[in-house]
C-alpha positions as a Markdown table, in Angstrom:
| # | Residue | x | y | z |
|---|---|---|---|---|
| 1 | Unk | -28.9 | 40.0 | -101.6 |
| 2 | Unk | -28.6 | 42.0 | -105.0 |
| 3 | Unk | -25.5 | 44.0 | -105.4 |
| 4 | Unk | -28.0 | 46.6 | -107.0 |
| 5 | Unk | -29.6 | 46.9 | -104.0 |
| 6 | Unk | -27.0 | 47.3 | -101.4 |
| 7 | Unk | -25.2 | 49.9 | -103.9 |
| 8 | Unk | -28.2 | 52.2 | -104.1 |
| 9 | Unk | -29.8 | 51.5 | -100.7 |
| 10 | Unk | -29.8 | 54.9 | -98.4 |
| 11 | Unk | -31.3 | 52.7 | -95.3 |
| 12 | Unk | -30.4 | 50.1 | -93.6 |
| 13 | Unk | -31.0 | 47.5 | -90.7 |
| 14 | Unk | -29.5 | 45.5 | -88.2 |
| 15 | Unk | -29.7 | 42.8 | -86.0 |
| 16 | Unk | -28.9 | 43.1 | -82.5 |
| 17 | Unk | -27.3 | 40.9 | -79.8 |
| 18 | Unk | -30.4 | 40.0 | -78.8 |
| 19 | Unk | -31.5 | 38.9 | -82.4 |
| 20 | Unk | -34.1 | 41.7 | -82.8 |
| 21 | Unk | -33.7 | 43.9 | -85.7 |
| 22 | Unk | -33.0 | 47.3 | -85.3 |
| 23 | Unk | -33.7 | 50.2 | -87.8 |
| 24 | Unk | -34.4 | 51.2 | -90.7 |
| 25 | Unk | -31.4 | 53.5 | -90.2 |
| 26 | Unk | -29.1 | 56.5 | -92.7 |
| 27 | Unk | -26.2 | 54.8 | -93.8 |
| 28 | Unk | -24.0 | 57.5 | -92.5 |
| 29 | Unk | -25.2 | 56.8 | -89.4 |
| 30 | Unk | -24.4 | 53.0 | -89.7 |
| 31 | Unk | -21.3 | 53.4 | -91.1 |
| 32 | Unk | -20.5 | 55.9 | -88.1 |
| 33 | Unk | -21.3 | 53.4 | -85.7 |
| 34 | Unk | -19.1 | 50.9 | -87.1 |
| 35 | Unk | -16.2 | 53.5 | -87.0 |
| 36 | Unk | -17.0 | 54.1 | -83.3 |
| 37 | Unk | -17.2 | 50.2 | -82.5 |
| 38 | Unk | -20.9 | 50.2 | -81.7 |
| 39 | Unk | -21.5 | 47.7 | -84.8 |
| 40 | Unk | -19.2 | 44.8 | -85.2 |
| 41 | Unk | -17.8 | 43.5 | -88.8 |
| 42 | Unk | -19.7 | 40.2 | -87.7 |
| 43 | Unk | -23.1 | 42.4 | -87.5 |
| 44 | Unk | -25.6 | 41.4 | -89.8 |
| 45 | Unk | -26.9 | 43.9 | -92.0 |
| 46 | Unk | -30.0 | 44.0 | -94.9 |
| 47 | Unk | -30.8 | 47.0 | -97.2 |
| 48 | Unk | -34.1 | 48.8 | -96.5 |
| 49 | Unk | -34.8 | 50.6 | -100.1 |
| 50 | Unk | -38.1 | 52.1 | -99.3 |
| 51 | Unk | -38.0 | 51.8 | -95.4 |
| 52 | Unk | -39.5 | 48.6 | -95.5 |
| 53 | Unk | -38.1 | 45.5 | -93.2 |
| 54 | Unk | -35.9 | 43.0 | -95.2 |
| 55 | Unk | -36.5 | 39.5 | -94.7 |
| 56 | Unk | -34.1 | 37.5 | -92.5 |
| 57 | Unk | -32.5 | 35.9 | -95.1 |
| 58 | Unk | -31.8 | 39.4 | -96.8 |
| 59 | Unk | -29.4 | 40.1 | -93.9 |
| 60 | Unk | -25.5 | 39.2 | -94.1 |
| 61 | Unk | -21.9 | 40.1 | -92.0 |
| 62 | Unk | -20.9 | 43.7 | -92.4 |
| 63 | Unk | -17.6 | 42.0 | -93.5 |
| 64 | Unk | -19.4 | 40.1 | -96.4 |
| 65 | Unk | -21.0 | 43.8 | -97.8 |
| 66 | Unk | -17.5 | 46.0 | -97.7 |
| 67 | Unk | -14.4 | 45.2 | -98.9 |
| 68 | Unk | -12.3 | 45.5 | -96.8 |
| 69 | Unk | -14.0 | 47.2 | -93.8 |
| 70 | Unk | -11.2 | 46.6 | -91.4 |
| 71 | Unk | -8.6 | 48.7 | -93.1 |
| 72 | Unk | -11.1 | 51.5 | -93.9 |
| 73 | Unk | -12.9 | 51.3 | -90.0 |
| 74 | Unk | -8.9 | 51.5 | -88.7 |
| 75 | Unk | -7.6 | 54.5 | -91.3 |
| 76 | Unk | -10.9 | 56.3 | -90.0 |
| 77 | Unk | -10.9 | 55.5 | -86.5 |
| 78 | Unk | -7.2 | 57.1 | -86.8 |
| 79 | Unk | -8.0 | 60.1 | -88.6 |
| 80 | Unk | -10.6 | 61.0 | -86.0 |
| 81 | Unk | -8.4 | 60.4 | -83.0 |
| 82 | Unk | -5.8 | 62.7 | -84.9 |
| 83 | Unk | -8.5 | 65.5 | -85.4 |
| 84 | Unk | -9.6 | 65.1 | -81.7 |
| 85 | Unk | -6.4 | 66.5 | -80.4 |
């Protein structure tokens, strides 16, 4: 997977438990579901530039894509609880 590509794509899909893929999606909206704990950091993930479905080797770990995802999903899970109350 290009760096390029994962830096400037806007879309995005994943595959499911099931092993179908899902999307293409914003990446707000990913990235939001990660937060929320709907996507795990073992989720595999491809850039869709143009909308288009990536190829099954195109598709790696959340974990693999974001440096350190854990820190960043926990500070923002946190904050969100905090505005919540």
């Amino acid at each position: 997977m290009a760096a390029d590509g994962v830096r400037r794509a806007d879309l995005w899909c994943y595959i499911d438990d099931g092993g179908s893929v899902q999307g293409p999606y914003a990446s707000s909206a990913m990235r939001g579901w990660l937060i929320a704990g709907y996507l795990r950091l073992s989720t595999r993930v491809a850039p869709s530039s143009y909308g288009e479905m990536p190829e099954q080797t195109e598709f790696a770990e959340i974990s693999a894509l974001w440096s350190h995802p854990q820190e960043q999903v926990s500070a923002r899970a946190s904050l969100a609880r905090a505005r919540a109350v």
